[in-house]
N, C-alpha and C positions, 0 to 999 in steps of 0.2 A: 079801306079808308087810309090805312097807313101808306101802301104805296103812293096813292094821292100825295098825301101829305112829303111823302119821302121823295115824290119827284117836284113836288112846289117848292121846297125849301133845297133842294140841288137846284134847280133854276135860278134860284134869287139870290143863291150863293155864285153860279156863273155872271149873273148881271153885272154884281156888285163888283166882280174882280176885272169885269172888262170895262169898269168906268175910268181907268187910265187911261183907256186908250185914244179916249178921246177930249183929253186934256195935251196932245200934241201942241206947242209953242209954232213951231215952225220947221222947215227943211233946213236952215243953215244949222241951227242947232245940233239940227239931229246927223247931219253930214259929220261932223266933228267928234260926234260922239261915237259913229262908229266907227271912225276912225280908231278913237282911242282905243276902242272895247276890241280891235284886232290888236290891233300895238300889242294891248296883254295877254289875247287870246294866242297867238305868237310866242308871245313869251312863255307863257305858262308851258305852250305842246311842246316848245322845245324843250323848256326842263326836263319835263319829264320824260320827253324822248333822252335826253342824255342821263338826266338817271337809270332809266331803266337800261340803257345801253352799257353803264358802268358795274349794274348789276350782274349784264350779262357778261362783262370778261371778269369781274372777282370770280362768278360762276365757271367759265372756263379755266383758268388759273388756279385756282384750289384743285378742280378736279385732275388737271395737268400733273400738278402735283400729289396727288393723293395717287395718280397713277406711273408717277415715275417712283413713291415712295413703295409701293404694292411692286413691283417689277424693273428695279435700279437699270436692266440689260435694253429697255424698250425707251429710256427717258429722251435719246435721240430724235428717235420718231413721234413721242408727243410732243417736247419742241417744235417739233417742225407744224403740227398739227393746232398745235394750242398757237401760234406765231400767226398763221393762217386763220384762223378762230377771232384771233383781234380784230386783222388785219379787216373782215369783213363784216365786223359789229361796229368797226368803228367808220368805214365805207355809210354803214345806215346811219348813222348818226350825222355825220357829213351831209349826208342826201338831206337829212331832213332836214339841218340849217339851210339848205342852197334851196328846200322848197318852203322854207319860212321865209326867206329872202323876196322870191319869186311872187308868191300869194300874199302877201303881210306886205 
């Protein structure tokens, strides 16, 4: 009897929630609206593609330095390495504004 009851009362909690859907106004409405809801969905992924991209060279850059301070004779070579490091965190970062541009 519970499962009864525990699958009648998930059902009329589905009902209930899909009664939006079908209070739709119209198509031009809804054109504009998702317009917008890209606009910020756009915005949002790039932030956070560029924060987390900002993450990633503090993260290469400490470590650069943590490993020229561990071995002052090799700081040459992780220059060159860590410089490289950027160069293509910051490549994905780039990408993904020119595919928020593209899609958005």
């Amino acid at each position: 009897m519970n499962k009864i009851k525990y699958l009648f009362f998930s059902m009329l909690a589905l009902a209930v929630m899909a009664l939006p859907t079908f209070a739709q106004t119209g198509a031009a409405d809804n054109d504009s609206t998702i317009t917008a809801y890209k606009a910020i969905g756009g915005g949002i992924l790039f932030g956070l593609a560029a924060g987390l991209g900002a993450l990633g060279q503090g993260r290469i850059g400490g470590s650069a330095l943590e490993g020229a301070a561990r071995n002052p004779s090799a700081a040459g070579q992780l220059q060159t390495m860590m410089i490289l490091g950027f160069a293509f965190v910051e490549s994905l970062v780039i990408f993904a504004l020119v595919i928020m541009f593209v899609k958005f």
